[in-house]
C-alpha positions in Angstrom: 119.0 109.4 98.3 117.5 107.5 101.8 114.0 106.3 101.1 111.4 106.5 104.3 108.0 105.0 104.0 105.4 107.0 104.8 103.9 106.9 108.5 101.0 104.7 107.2 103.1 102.3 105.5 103.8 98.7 107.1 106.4 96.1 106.1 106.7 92.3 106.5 109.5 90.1 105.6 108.5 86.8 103.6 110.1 83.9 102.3 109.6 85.8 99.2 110.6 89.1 99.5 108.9 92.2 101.1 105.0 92.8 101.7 104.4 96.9 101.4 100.8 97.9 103.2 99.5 100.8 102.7 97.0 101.2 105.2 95.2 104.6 103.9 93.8 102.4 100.9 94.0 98.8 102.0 96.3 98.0 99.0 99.5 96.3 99.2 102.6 95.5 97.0 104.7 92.2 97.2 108.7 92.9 96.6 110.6 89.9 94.9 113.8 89.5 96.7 115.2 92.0 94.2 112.8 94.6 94.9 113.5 94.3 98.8 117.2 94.7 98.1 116.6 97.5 96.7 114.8 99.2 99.1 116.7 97.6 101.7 119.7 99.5 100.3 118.0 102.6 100.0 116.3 103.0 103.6 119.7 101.7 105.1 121.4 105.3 103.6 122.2 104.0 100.4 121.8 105.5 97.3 120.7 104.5 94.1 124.1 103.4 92.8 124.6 101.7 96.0 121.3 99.7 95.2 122.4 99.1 91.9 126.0 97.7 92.9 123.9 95.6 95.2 121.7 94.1 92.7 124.6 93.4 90.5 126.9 91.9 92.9 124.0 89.5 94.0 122.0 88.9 91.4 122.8 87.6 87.7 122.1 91.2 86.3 124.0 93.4 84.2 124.6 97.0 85.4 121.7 98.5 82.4 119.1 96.2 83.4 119.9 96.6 87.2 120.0 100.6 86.5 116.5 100.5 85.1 115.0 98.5 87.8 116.0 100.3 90.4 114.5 103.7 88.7 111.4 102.0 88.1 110.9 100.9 91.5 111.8 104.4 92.9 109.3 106.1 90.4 106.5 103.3 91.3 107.3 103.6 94.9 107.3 107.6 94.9 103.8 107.6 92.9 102.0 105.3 94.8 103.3 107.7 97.7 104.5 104.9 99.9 107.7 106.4 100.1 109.6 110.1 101.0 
């Protein structure tokens, strides 16, 4: 599943991770370097399992943990409505 942020959504690369604006309500959302992998992975046609092969394979993370954080963002991400 390809993630797309919505049209009001702005992104910035930091030296510690991804910075998410949503510029309908001013809020934003800081992504630790595992977060922005994740996404990364996602809006480059990845899929979830593709993210979670990602975290794993960078990250000292077992496949569970890695499968339940990449679920979680998703849902956040979805609710928030940041992303499609």
């Amino acid at each position: 599943m390809t993630l797309r942020f919505a049209t009001d959504v702005s992104t910035a690369q930091t030296q510690y991770g991804t910075v998410l604006l949503d510029q309908r309500t001013g809020d934003y959302w800081e992504l630790n370097p595992t977060g922005a992998l994740v996404v990364r992975t996602l809006m480059d046609d990845g899929d979830e399992a593709a993210a979670i092969t990602a975290l794993v394979a960078q990250f000292d993370i077992d496949r569970d943990r890695a499968e339940q954080d990449v679920a979680a963002l998703v849902r956040d991400l979805r609710t928030a409505g940041l992303v499609s």
